[in-house]
One Martini backbone bead per residue (centre of mass of N, CA, C, O) as a GRO file, in nm:
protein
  240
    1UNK     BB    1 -16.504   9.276  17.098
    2UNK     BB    2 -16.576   9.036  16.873
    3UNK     BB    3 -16.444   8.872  16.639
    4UNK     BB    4 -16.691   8.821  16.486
    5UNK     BB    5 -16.807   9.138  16.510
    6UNK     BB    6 -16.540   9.298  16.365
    7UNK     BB    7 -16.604   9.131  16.099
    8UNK     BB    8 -16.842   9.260  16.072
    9UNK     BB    9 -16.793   9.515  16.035
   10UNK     BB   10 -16.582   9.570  15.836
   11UNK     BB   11 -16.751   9.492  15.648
   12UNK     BB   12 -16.917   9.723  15.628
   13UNK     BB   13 -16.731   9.990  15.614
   14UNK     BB   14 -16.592   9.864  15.347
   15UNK     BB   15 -16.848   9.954  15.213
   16UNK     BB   16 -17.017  10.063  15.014
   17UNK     BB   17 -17.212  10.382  15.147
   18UNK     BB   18 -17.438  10.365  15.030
   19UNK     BB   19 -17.489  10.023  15.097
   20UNK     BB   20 -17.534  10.006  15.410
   21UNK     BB   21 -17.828   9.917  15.466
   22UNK     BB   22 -17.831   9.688  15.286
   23UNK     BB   23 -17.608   9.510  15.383
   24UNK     BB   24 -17.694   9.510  15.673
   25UNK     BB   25 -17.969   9.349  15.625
   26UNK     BB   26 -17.840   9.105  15.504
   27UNK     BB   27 -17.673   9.026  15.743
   28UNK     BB   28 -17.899   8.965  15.964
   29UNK     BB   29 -18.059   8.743  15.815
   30UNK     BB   30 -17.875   8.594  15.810
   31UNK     BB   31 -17.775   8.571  16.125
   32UNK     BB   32 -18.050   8.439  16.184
   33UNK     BB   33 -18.037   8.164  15.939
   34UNK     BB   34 -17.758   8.082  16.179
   35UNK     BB   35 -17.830   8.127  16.466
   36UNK     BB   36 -17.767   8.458  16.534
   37UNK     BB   37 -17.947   8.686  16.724
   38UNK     BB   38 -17.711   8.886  16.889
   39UNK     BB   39 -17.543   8.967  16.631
   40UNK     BB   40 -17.787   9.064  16.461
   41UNK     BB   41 -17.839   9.301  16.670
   42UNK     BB   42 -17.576   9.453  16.692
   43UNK     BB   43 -17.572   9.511  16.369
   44UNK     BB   44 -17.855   9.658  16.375
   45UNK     BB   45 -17.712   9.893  16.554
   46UNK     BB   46 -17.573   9.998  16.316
   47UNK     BB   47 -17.464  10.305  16.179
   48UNK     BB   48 -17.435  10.508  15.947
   49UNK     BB   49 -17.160  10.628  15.823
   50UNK     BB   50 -16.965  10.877  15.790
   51UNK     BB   51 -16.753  10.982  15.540
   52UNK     BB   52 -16.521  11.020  15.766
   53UNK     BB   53 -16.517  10.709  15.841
   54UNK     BB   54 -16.526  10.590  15.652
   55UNK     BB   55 -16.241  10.670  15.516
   56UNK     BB   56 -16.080  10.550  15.748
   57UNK     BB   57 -16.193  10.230  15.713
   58UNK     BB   58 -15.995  10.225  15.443
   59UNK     BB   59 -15.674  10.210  15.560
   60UNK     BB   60 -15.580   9.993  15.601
   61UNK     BB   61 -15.597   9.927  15.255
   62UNK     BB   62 -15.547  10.180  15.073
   63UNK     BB   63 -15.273  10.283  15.314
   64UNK     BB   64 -15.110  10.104  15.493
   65UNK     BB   65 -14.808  10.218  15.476
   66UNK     BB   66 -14.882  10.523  15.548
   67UNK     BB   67 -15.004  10.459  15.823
   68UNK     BB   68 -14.772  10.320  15.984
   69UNK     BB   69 -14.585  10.532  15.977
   70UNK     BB   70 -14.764  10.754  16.116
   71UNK     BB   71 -14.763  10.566  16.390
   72UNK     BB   72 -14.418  10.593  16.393
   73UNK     BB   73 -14.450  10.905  16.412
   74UNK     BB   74 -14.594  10.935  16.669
   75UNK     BB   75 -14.413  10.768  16.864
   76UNK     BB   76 -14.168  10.994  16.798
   77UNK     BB   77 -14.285  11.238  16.928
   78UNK     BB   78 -14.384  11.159  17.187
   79UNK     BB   79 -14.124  11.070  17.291
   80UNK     BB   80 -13.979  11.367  17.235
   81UNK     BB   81 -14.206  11.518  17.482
   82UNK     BB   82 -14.087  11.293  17.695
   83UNK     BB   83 -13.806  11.408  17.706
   84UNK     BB   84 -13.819  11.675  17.750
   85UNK     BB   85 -14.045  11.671  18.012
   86UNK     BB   86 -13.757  11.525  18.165
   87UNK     BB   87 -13.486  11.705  18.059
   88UNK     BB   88 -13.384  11.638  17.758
   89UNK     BB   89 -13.167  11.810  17.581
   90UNK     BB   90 -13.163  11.642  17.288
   91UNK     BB   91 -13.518  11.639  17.260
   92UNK     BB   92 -13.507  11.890  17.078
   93UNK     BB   93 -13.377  11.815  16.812
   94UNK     BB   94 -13.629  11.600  16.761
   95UNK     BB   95 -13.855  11.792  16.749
   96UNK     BB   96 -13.894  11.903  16.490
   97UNK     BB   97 -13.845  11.669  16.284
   98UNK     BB   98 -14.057  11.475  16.402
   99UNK     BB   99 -14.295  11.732  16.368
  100UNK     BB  100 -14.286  11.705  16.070
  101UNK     BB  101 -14.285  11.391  15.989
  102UNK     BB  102 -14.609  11.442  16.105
  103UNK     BB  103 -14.694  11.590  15.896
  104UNK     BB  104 -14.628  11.422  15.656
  105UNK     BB  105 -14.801  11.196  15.729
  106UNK     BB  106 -15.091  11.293  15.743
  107UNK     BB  107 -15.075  11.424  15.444
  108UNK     BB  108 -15.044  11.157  15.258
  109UNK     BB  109 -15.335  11.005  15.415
  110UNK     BB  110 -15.521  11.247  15.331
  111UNK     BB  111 -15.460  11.230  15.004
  112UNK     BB  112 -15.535  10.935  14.979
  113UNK     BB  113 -15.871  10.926  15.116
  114UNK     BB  114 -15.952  11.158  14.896
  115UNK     BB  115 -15.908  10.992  14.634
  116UNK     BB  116 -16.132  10.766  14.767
  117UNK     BB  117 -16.366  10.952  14.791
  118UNK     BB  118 -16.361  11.014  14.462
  119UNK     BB  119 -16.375  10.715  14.349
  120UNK     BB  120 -16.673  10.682  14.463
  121UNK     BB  121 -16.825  10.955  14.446
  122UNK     BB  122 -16.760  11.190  14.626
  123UNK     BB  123 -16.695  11.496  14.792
  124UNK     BB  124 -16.372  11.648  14.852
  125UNK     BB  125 -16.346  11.862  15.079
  126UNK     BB  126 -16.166  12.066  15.278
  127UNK     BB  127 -16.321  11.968  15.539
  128UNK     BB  128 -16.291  11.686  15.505
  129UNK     BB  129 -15.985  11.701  15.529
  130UNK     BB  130 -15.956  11.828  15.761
  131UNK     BB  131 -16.099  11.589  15.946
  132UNK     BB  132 -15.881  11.388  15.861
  133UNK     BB  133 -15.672  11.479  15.987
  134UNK     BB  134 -15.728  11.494  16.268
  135UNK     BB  135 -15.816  11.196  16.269
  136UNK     BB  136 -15.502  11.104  16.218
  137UNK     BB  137 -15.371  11.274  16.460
  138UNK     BB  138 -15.560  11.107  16.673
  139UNK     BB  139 -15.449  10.827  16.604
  140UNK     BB  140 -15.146  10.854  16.609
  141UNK     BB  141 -15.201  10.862  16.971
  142UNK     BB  142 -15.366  10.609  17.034
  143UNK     BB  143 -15.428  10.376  17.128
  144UNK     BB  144 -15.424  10.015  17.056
  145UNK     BB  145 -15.756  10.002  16.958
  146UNK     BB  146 -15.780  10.247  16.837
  147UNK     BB  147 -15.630  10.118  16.621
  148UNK     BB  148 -15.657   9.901  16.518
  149UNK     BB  149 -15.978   9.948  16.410
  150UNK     BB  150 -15.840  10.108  16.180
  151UNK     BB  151 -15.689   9.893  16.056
  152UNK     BB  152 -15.941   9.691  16.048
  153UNK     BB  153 -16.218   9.840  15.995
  154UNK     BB  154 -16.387   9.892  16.274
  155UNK     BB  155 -16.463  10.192  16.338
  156UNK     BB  156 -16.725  10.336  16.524
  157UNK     BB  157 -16.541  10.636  16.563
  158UNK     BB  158 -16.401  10.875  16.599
  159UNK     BB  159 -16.100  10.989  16.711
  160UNK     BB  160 -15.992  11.112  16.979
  161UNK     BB  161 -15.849  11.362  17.113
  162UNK     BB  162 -15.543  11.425  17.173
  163UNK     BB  163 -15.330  11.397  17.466
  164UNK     BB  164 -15.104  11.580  17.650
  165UNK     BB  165 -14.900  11.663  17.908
  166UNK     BB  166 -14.881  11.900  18.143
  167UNK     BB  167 -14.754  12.192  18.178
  168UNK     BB  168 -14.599  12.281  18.450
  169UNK     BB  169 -14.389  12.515  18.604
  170UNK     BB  170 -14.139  12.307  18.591
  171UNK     BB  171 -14.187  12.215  18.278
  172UNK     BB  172 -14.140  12.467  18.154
  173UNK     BB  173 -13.883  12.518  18.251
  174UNK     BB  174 -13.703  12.303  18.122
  175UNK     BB  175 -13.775  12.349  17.840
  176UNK     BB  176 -13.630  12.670  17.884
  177UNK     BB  177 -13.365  12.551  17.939
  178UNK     BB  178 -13.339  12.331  17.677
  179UNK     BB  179 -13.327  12.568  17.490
  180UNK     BB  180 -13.120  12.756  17.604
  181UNK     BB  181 -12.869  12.546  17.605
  182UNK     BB  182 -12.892  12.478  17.342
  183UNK     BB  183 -12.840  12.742  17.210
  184UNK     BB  184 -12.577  12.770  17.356
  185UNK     BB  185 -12.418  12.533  17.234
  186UNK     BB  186 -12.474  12.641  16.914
  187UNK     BB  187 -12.305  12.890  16.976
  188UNK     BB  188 -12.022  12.711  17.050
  189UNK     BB  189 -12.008  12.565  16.776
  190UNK     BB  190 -11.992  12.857  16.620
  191UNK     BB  191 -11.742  12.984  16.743
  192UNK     BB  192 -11.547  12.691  16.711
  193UNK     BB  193 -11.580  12.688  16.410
  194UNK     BB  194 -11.463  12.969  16.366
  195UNK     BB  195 -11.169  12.977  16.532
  196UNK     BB  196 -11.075  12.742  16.331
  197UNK     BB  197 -11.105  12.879  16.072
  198UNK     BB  198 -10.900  13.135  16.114
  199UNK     BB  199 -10.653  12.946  16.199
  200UNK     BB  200 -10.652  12.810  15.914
  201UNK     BB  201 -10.630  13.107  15.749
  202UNK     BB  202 -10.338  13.187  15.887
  203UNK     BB  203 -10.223  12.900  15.779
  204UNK     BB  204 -10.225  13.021  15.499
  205UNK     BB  205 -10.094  13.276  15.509
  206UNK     BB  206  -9.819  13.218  15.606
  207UNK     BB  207  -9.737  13.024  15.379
  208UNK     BB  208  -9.772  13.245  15.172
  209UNK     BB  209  -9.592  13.393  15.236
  210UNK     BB  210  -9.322  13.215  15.275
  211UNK     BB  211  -9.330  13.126  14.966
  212UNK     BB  212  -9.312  13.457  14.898
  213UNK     BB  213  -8.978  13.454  15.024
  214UNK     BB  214  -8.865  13.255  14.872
  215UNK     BB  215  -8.926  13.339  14.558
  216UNK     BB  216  -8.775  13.613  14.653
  217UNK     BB  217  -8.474  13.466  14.666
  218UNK     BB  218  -8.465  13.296  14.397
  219UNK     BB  219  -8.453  13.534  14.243
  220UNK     BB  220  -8.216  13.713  14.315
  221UNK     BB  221  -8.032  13.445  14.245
  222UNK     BB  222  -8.116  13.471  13.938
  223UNK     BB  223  -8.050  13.773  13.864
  224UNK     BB  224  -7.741  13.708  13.978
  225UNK     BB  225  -7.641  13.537  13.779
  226UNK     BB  226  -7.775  13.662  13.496
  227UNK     BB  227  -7.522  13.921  13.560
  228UNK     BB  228  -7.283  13.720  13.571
  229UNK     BB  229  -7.310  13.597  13.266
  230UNK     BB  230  -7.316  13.865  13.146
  231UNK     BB  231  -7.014  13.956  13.253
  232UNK     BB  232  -6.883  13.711  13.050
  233UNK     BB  233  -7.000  13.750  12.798
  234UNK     BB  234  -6.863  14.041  12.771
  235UNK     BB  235  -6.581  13.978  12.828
  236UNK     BB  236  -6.526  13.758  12.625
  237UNK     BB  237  -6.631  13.932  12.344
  238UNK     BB  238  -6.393  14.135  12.398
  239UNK     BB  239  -6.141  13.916  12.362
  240UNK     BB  240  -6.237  13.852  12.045
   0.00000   0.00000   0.00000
């Protein structure tokens, strides 16, 4: 795709929905005015799109900032499946939080696109909205062109089901390993911070034996001090 054509590709897709047919027109017979009659062809092959292609081709503009996460939030989970299947026992860890926080920016994406689809003045559906979301999760995991092309609203197809490394039976094994060794690690350290626990509550009853028996003897030389003033006391008390 060339530049001057994706630059009109995108002035077409981010144009209100309904002028799709009149816009294209407009645009074909200025570039045939201009003498460009190979562009103004290929543009005139250029097909209305559907409501979720216009929605994805809005989000460039729409949800930049929101978008770039979501880029980012599937390059970390790529990243921490492709260190699973390499036998990395830490990318078990990663592997949680990373498929959350990908779940959470593709919701956001589809919530604002959502928006942008009921303020043209469509009916953002359940169903339309479920393969918005199927289609921002698979842009981003796609290559870097059908990315850049959604990014810069010049998408001319839905993005491809994203595709990830098949588990073979070694890769399963490993997978399980990495899984059980977790399991196995977090139970060690749930052991040894209980027996850490325990051991500072002994180091604890025993200081406070030990302060009750000292003020236990405290006590006693105290009653004995007292019983002998008071025999002082009273003898002084008698010889007077």
């Amino acid at each position: 795709m060339s530049k001057e054509y994706g630059e009109a590709v995108a002035v077409l897709m981010r144009a209100p929905l309904g002028g799709f047919v009149a816009a294209r027109a407009d645009m074909v017979r200025a570039l045939r005015k201009q003498g460009n009659p190979d562009l103004a062809k290929h543009i005139a092959a250029l097909r209305r799109p559907s409501l979720i292609l216009w929605a994805l081709n809005q989000a460039g503009t729409a949800t930049a900032g929101e978008l770039d996460e979501l880029r980012a939030a599937g390059d970390r989970l790529r990243r921490a499946q492709a260190a699973l299947l390499q036998g990395d026992r830490s990318a078990v860890e990663q592997m949680s939080p990373a498929t959350l926080e990908h779940r959470r920016a593709v919701d956001t994406v589809t919530r604002r696109l959502g928006m942008v689809i009921t303020a043209a003045g469509h009916a953002a559906s359940a169903e339309t909205l479920r393969r918005l979301s199927d289609d921002l999760r698979n842009a981003s995991f796609a290559d870097a062109g059908e990315w850049s092309a959604l990014r810069a609203g010049r998408l001319l197809s839905e993005p491809a089901p994203a595709t990830f490394p098949a588990l073979d039976e070694t890769g399963l094994k490993r997978v399980s390993d990495a899984h059980a060794e977790h399991a196995a690690g977090t139970h060690r350290k749930q052991l040894a911070a209980a027996e850490a626990d325990v051991r500072r509550a002994e180091e604890l009853e025993r200081s406070a034996r030990e302060q009750e028996e000292a003020a236990r003897r405290r006590r006693e030389q105290a009653t004995k001090a007292l019983e002998a003033a008071r025999r002082v006391l009273s003898r002084l008390q008698q010889e007077g």
